[in-house]
C-alpha positions in Angstrom: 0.0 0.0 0.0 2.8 3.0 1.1 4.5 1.7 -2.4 1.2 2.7 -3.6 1.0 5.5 -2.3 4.3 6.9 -3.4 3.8 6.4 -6.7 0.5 8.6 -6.7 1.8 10.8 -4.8 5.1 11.1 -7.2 2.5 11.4 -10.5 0.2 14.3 -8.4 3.3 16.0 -8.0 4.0 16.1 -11.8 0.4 16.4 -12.9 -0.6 19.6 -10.5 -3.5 21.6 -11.6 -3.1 25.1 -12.4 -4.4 26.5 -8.7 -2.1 23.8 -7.2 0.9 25.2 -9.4 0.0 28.6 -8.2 -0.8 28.0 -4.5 2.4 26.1 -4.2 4.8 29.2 -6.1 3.6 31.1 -2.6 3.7 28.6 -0.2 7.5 27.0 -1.4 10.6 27.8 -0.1 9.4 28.8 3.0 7.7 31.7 1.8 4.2 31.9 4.1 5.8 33.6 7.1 8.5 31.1 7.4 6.6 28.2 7.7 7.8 25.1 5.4 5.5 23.0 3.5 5.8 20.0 1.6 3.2 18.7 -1.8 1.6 15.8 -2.4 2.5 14.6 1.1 1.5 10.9 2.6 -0.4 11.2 5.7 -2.0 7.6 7.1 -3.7 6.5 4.1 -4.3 10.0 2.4 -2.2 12.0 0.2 -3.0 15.6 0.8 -2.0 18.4 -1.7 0.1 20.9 1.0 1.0 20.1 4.3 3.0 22.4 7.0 3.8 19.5 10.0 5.3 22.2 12.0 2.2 24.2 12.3 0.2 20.9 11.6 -1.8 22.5 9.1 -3.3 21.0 5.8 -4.4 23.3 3.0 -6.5 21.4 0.0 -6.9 22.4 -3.7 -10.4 21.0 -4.4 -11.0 20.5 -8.0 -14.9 20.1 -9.3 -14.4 16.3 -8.6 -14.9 16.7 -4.8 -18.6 18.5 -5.4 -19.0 14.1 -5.9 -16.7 12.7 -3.1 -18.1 15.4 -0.5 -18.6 11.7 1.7 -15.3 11.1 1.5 -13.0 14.6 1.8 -14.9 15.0 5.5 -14.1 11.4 6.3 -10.4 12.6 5.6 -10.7 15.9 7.2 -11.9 14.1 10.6 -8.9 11.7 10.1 -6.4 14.5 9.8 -8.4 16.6 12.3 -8.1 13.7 14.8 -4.6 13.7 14.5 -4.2 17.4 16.0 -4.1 19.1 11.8 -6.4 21.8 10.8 -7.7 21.3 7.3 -8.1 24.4 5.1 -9.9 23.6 1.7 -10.1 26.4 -1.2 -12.0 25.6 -4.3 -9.8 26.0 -7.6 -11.4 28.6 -8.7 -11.4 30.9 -5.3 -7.0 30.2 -5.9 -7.4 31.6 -8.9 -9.3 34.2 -9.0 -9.0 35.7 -4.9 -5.6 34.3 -4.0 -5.0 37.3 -1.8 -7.8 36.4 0.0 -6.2 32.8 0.4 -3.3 33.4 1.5 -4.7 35.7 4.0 -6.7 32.9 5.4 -3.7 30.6 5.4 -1.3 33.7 6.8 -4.4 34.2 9.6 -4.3 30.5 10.6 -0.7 30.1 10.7 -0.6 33.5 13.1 -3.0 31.6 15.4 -1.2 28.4 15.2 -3.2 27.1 18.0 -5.7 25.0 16.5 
């Protein structure tokens, strides 16, 4: 299964979608207020598409696919939320057409960092 996993996680990282592609230009390198995050990272059985361990904070591009798999991205969420992470999610289209607003709400939840 983790062989699995890597793989998939390996072809998201080379097959991002254009808000992923932008999201991550501003979250790389350690440029959201220090912070590091990692793509395409294997948490449990989950890959999720941005993940900052040190703040334990998830951020999810959400593509119109999940409008289907709603069941199944809050069955994650809990998972990941049970596990002490908070779990932003942005819609593709709010990335790429409101990206200050975004970041702002990933800048405003990193400054909190007590969730």
């Amino acid at each position: 299964m983790e062989d699995v996993l890597k793989a998939r996680a390996r072809r998201l990282r080379h097959s991002m979608t254009d808000a992923e592609r932008l999201m991550w230009q501003h979250l790389r390198n350690r440029r959201m207020l220090g912070y590091k995050f990692r793509r395409q990272v294997i948490m449990g059985p989950y890959i999720v598409d941005f993940a900052c361990i040190e703040a334990r904070l998830v951020v999810e591009a959400d593509g119109g696919q999940h409008v289907e798999q709603r069941g199944y991205d809050e069955k994650r969420s809990q998972w990941l939320k049970a596990r002490g992470y908070c779990v932003l999610r942005f819609w593709n289209h709010e990335i790429l057409g409101s990206l200050p607003e975004v970041l702002e709400t990933i800048a405003s939840t990193l400054n909190r960092h007590d969730f």
